[in-house]
TORLUM-397970 format. One record per residue: y, z, x of N, C-alpha, C in turn; residue number from 1. Coordinates in pm, 1 decimal, always signed. Each point is the difference from the previous one (the first is absolute). Example, Ala and Ser with C-alpha at 12.3 -4.5 7.8 and 13.67 -1.06 7.14 Angstrom:
2
n_north=-569.0 n_up=+780.0 n_east=+1319.0 ca_north=+119.0 ca_up=+0.0 ca_east=-89.0 c_north=+120.0 c_up=+0.0 c_east=+90.0 i=1
n_north=+105.0 n_up=-72.0 n_east=-35.0 ca_north=+119.0 ca_up=+6.0 ca_east=+82.0 c_north=+109.0 c_up=+73.0 c_east=-77.0 i=2
This chain:
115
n_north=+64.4 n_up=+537.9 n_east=-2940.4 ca_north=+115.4 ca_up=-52.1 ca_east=+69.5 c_north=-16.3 c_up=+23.7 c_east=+150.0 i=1
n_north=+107.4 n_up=-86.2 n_east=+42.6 ca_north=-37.6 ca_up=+57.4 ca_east=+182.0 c_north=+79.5 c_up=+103.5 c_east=+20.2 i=2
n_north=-76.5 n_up=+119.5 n_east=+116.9 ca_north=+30.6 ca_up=+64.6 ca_east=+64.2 c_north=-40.3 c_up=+22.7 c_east=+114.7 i=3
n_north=+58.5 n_up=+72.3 n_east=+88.3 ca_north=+32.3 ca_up=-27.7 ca_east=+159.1 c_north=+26.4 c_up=+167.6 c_east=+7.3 i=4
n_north=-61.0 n_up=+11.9 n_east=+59.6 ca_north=+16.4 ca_up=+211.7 ca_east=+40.3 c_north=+21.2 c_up=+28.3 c_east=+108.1 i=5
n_north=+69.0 n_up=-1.0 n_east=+92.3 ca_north=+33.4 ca_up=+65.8 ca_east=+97.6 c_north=-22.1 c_up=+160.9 c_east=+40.1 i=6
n_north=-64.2 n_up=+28.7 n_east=+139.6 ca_north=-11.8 ca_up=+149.8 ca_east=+6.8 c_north=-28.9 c_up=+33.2 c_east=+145.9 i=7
n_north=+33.2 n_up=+94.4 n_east=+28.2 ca_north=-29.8 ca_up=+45.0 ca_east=+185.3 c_north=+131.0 c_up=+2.4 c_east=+110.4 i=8
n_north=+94.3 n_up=-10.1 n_east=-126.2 ca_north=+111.2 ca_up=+34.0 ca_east=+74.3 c_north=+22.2 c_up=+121.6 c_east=+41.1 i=9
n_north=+118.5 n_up=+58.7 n_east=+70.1 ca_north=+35.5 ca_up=+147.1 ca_east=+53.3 c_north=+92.2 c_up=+5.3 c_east=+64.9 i=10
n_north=-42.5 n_up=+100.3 n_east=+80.9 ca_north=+103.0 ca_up=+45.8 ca_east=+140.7 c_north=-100.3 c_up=+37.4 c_east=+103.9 i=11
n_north=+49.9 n_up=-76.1 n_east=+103.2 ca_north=-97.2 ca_up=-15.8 ca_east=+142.4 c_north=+131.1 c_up=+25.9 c_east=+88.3 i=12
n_north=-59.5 n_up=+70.4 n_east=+96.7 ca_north=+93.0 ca_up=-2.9 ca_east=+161.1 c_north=-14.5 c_up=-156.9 c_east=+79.6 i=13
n_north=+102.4 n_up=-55.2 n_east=+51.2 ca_north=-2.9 ca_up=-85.3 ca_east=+59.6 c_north=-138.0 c_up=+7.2 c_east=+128.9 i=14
n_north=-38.2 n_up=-177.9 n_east=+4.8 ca_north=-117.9 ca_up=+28.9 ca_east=+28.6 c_north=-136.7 c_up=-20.8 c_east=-55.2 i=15
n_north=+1.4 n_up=+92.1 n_east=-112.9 ca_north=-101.9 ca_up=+0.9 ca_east=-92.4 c_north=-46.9 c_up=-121.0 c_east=-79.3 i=16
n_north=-110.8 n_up=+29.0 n_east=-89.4 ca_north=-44.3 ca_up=-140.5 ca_east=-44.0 c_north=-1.4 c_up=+81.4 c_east=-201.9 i=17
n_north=-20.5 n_up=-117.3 n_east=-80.8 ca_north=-13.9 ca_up=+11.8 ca_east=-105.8 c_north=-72.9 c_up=-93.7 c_east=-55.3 i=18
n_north=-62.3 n_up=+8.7 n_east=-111.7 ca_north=-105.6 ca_up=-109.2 ca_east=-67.0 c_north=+73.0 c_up=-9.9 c_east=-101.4 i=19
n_north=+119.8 n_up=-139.8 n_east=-46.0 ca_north=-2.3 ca_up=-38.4 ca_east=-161.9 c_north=-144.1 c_up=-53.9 c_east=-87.9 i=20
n_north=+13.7 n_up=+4.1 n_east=-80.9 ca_north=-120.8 ca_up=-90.9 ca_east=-121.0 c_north=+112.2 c_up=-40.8 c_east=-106.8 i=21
n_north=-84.8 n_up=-69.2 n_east=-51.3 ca_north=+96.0 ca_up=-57.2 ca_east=-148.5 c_north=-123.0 c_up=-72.2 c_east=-43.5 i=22
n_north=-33.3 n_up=+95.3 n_east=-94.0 ca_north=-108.0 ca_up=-45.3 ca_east=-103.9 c_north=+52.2 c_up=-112.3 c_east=-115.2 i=23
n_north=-69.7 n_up=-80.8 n_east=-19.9 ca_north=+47.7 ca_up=-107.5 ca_east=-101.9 c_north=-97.7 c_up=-5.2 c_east=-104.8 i=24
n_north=+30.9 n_up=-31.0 n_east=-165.4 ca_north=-12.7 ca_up=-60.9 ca_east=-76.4 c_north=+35.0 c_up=-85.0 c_east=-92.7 i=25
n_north=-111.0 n_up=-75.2 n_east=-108.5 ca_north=+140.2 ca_up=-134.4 ca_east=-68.4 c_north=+2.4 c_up=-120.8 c_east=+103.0 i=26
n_north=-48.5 n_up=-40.5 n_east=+52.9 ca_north=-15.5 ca_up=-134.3 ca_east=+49.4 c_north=-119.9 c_up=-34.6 c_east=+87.1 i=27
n_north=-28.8 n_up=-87.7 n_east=+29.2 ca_north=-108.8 ca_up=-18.0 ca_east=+116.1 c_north=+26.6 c_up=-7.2 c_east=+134.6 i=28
n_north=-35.7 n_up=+141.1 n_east=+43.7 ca_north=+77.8 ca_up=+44.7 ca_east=+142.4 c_north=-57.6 c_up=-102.1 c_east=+92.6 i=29
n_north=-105.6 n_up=-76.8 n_east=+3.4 ca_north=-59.7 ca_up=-11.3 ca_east=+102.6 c_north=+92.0 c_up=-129.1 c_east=-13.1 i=30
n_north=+34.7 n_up=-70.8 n_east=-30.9 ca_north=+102.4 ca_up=-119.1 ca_east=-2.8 c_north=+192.5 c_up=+28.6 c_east=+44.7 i=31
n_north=-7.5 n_up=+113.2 n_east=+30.6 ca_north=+138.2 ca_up=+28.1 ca_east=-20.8 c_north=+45.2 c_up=-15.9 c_east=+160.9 i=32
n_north=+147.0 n_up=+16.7 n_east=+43.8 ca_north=+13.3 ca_up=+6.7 ca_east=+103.3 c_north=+61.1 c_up=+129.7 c_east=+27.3 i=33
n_north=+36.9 n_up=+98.6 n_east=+32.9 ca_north=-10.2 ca_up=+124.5 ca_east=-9.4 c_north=+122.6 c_up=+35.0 c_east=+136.8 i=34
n_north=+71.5 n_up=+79.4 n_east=-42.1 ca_north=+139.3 ca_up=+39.6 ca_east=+127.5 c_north=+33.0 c_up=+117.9 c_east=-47.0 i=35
n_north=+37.0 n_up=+11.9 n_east=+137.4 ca_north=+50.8 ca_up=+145.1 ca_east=-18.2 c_north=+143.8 c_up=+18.2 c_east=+47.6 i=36
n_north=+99.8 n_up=+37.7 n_east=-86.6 ca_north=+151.7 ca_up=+35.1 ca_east=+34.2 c_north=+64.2 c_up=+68.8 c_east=+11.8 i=37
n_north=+140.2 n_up=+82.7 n_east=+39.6 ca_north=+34.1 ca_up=+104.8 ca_east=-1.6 c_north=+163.8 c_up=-10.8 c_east=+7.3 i=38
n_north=+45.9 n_up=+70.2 n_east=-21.7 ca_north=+162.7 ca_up=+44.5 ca_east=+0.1 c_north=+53.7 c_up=+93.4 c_east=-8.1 i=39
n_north=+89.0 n_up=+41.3 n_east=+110.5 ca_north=+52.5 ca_up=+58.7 ca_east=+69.5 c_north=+142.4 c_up=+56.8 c_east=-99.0 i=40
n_north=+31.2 n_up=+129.0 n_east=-7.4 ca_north=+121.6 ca_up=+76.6 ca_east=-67.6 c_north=+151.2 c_up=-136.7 c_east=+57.9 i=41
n_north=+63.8 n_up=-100.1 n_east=-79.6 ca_north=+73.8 ca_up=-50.8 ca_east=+49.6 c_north=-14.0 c_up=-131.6 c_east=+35.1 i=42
n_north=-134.2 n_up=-7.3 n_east=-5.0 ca_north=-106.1 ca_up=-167.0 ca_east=+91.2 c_north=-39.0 c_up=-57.1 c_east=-110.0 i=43
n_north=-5.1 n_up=-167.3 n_east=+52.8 ca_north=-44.5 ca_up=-25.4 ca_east=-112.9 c_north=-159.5 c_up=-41.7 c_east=-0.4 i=44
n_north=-101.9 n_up=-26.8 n_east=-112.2 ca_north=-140.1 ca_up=+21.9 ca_east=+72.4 c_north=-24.4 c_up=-104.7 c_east=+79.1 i=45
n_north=-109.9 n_up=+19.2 n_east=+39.0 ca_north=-58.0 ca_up=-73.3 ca_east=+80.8 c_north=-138.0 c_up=-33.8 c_east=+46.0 i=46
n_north=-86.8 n_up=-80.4 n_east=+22.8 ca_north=-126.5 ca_up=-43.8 ca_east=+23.4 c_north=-58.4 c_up=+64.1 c_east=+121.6 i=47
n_north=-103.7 n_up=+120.0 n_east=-14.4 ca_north=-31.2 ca_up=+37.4 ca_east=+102.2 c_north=-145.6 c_up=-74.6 c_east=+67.6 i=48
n_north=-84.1 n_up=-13.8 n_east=-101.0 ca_north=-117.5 ca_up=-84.4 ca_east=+25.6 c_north=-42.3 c_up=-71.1 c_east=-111.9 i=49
n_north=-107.6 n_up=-111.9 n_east=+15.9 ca_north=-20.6 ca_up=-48.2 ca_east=-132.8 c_north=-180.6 c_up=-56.6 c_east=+45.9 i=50
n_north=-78.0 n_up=+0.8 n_east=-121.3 ca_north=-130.5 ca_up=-12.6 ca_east=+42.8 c_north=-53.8 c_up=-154.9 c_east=-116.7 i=51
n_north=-69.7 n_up=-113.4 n_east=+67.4 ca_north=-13.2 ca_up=-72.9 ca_east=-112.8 c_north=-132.9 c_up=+16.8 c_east=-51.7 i=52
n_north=+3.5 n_up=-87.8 n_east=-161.9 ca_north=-123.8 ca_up=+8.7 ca_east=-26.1 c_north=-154.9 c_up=-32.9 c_east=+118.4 i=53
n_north=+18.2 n_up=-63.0 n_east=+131.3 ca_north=-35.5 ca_up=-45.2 ca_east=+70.2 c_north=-101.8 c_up=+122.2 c_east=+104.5 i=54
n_north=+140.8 n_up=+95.7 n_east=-24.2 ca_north=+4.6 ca_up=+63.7 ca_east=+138.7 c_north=+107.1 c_up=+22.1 c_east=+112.8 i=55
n_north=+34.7 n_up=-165.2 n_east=+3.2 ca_north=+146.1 ca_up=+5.7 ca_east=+73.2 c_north=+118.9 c_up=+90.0 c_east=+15.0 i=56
n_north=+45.7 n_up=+22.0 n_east=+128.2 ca_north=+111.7 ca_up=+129.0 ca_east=-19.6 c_north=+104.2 c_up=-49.2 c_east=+63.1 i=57
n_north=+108.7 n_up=+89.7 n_east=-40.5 ca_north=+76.4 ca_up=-60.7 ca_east=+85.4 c_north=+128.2 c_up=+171.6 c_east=-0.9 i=58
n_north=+104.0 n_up=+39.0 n_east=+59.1 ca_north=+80.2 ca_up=+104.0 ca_east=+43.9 c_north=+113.9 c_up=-30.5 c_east=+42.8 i=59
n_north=+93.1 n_up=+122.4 n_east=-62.9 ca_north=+133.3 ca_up=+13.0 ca_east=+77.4 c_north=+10.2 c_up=+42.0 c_east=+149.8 i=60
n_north=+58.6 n_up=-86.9 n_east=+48.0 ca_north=-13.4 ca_up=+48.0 ca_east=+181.6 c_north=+42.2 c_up=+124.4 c_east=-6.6 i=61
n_north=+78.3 n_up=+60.3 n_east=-69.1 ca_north=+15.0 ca_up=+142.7 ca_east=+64.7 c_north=-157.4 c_up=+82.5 c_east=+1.1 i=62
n_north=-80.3 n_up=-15.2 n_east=-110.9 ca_north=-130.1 ca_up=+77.4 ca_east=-29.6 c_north=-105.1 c_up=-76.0 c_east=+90.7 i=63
n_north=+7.4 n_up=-108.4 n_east=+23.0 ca_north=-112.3 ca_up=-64.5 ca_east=+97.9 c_north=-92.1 c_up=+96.4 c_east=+121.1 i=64
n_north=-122.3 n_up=+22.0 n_east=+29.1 ca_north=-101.1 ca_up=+62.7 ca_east=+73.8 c_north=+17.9 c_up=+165.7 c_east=-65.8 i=65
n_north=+79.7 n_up=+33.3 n_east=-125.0 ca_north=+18.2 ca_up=+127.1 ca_east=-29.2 c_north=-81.9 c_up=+13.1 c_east=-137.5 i=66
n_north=+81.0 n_up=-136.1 n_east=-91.3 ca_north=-95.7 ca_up=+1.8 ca_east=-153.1 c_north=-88.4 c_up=-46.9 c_east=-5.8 i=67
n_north=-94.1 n_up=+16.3 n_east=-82.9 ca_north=-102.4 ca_up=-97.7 ca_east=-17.9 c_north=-47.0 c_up=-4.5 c_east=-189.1 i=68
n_north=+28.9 n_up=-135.3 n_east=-55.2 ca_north=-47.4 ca_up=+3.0 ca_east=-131.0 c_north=-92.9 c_up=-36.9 c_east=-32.7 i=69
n_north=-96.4 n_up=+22.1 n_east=-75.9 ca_north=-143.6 ca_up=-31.0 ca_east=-80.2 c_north=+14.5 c_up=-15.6 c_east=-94.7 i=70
n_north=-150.2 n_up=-80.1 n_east=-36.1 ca_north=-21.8 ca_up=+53.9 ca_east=-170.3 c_north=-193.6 c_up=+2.9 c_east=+8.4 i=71
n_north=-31.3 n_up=+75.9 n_east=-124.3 ca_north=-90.0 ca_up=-24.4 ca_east=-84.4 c_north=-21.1 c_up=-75.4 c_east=-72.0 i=72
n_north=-35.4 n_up=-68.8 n_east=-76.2 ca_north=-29.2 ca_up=-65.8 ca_east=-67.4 c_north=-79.9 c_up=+75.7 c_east=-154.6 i=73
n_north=-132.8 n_up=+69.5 n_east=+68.3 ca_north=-25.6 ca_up=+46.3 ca_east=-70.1 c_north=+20.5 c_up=+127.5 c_east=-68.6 i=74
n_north=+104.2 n_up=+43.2 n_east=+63.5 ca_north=+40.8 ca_up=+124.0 ca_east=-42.8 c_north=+182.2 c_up=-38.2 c_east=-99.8 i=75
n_north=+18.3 n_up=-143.8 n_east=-17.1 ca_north=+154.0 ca_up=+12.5 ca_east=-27.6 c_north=+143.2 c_up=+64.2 c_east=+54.1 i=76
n_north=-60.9 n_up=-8.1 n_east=+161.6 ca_north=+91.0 ca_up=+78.1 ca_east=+85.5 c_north=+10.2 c_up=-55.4 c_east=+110.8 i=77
n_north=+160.0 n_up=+0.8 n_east=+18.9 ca_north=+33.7 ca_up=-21.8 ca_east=+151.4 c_north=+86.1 c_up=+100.4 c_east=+64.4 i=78
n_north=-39.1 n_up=+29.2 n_east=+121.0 ca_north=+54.6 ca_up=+106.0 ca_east=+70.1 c_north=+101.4 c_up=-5.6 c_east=+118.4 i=79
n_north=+85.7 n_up=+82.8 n_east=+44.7 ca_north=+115.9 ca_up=-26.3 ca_east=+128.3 c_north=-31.0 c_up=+108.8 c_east=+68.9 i=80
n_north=-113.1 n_up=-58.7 n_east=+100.9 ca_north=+12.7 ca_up=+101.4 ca_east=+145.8 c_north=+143.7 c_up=+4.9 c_east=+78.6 i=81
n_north=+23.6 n_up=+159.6 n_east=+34.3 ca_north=+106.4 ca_up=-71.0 ca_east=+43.1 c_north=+22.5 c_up=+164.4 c_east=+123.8 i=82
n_north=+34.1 n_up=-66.1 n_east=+105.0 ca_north=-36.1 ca_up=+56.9 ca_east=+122.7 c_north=+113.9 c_up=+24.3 c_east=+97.7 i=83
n_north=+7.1 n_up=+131.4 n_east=+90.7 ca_north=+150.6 ca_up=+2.1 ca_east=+66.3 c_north=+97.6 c_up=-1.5 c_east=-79.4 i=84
n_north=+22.9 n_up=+52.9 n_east=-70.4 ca_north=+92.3 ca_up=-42.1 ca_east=-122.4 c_north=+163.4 c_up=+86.4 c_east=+81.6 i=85
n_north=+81.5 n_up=-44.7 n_east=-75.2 ca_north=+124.8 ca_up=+11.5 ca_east=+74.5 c_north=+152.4 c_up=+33.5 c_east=-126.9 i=86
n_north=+64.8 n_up=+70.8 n_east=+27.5 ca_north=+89.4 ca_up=+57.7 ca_east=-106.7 c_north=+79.0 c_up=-129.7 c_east=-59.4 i=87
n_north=+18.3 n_up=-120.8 n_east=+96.2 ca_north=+17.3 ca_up=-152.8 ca_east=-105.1 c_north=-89.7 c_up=-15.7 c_east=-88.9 i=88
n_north=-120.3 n_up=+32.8 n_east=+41.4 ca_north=-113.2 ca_up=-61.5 ca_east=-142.8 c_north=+33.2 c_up=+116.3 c_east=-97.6 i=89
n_north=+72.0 n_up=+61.0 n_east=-6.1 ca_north=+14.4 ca_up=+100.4 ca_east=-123.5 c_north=+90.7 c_up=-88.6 c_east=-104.2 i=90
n_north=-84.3 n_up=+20.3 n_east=-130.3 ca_north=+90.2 ca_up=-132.5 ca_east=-105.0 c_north=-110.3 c_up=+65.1 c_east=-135.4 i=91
n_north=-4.6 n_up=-89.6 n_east=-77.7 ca_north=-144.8 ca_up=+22.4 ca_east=-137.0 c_north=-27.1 c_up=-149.6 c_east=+51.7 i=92
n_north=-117.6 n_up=-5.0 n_east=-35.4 ca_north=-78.9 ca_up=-105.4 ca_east=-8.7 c_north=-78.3 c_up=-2.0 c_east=-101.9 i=93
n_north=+24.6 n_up=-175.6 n_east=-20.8 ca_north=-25.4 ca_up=-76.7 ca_east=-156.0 c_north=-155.1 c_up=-63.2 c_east=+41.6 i=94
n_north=-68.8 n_up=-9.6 n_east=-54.2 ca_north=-150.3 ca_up=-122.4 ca_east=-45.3 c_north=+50.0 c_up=-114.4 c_east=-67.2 i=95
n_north=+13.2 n_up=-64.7 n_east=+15.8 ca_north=+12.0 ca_up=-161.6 ca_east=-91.8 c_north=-154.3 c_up=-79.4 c_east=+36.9 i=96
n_north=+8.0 n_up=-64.6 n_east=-154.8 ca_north=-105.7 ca_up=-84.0 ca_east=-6.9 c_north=+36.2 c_up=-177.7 c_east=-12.3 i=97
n_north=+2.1 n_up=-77.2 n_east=-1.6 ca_north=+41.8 ca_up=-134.3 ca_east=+2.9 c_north=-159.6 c_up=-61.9 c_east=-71.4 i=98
n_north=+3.0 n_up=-26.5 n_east=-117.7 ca_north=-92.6 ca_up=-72.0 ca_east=-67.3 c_north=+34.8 c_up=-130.0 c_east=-96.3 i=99
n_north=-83.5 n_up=-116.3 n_east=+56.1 ca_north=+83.5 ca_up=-89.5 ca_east=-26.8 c_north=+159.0 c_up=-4.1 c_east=-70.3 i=100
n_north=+84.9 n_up=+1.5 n_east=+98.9 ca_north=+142.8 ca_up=+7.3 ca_east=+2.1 c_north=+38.4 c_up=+82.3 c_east=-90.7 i=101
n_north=-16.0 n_up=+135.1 n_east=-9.8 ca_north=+30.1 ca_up=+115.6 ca_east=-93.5 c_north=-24.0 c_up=+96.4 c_east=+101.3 i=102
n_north=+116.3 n_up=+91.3 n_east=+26.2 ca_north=-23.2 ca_up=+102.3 ca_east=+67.6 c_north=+56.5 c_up=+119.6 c_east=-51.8 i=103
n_north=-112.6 n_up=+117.1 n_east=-3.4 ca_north=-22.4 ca_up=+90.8 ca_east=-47.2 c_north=+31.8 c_up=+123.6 c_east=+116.2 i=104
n_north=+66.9 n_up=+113.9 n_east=-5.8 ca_north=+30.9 ca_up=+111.0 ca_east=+46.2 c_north=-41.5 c_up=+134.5 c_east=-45.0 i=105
n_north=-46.2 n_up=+78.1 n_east=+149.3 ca_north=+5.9 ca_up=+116.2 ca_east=-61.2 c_north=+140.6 c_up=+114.9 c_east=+18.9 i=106
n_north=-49.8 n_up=+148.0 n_east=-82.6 ca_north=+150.3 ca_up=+51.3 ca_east=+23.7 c_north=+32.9 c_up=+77.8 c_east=+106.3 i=107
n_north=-97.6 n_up=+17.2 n_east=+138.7 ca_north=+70.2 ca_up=+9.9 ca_east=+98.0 c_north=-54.8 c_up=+125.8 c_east=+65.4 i=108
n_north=-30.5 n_up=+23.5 n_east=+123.4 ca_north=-39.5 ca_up=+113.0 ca_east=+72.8 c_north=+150.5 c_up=+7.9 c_east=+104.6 i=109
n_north=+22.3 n_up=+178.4 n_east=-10.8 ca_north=+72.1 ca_up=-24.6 ca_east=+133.2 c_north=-87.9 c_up=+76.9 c_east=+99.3 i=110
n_north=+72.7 n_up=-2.0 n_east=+115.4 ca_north=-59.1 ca_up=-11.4 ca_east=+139.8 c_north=+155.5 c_up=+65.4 c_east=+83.0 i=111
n_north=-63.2 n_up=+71.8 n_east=+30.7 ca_north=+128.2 ca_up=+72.6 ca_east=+95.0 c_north=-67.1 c_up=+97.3 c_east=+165.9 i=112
n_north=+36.4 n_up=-89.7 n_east=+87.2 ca_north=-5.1 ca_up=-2.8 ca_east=+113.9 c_north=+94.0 c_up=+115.9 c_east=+65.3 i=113
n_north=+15.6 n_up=+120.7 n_east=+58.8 ca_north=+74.1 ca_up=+118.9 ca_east=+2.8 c_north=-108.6 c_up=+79.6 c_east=+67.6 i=114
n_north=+144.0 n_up=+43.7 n_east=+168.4 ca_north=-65.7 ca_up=+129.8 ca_east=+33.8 c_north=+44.8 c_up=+134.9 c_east=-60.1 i=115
C-alpha cells in the first residue's frame, strides 16, 4: 500500500534551518507530483511548496528564498530545506503525493520554531 513517512521535524531557535524527508512507498514516485504542507494550531493547511514529476517548483511567498524542495528519485524521497526559519513557520508539516489524480498523505512532522 502507499506510504509517505515524514521525519526531521523538532525545535529550532528562530533563524535556524531544518531538513524534512518523507520517504515514500506504494506507487511510482518518480511520476508523482510531490508537496509539502503544513497547519498551524487554529489554521487551516496550507501549500508550502510543491515539486513536479518534471522538476518544476513552485512556493508560498511567505517561504520564498528561505525553502527549498527536492526530490530523489532514486531514493523515493523528497525533502524541505528550509532556512531562517521563523516562529510563523512553526505548524506540523504534511508530504502529499498526487498520482494520477489520487492523493496520498503522510501523518505529519511538527516543527516548532521557539527561542
Amino acid at each position: 500500500q502507499v506510504q509517505l513517512v515524514e521525519s526531521g521535524g523538532g525545535l529550532v531557535q528562530p533563524g535556524g534551518s531544518l531538513r524534512l524527508s518523507c520517504a515514500c512507498s506504494g506507487f511510482t514516485f518518480s511520476r508523482g507530483t510531490m508537496s509539502w504542507y503544513r497547519q498551524a494550531p487554529g489554521k487551516e493547511r496550507e501549500l508550502v511548496a510543491a515539486i513536479s514529476s518534471g522538476g518544476s517548483t513552485n512556493y508560498a511567498d511567505s517561504v520564498k528564498g528561505r525553502f527549498t524542495i527536492s526530490r530523489d528519485n532514486a531514493k523515493n524521497t523528497v525533502y524541505l530545506q528550509m532556512n531562517s526559519l521563523r516562529p510563523a513557520d512553526t505548524a506540523v508539516y504534511y508530504c502529499k503525493a498526487r498520482v494520477l489524480l489520487n492523493d496520498y498523505w503522510g501523518q505529519g512532522t511538527q516543527v516548532t520554531v521557539s527561542s
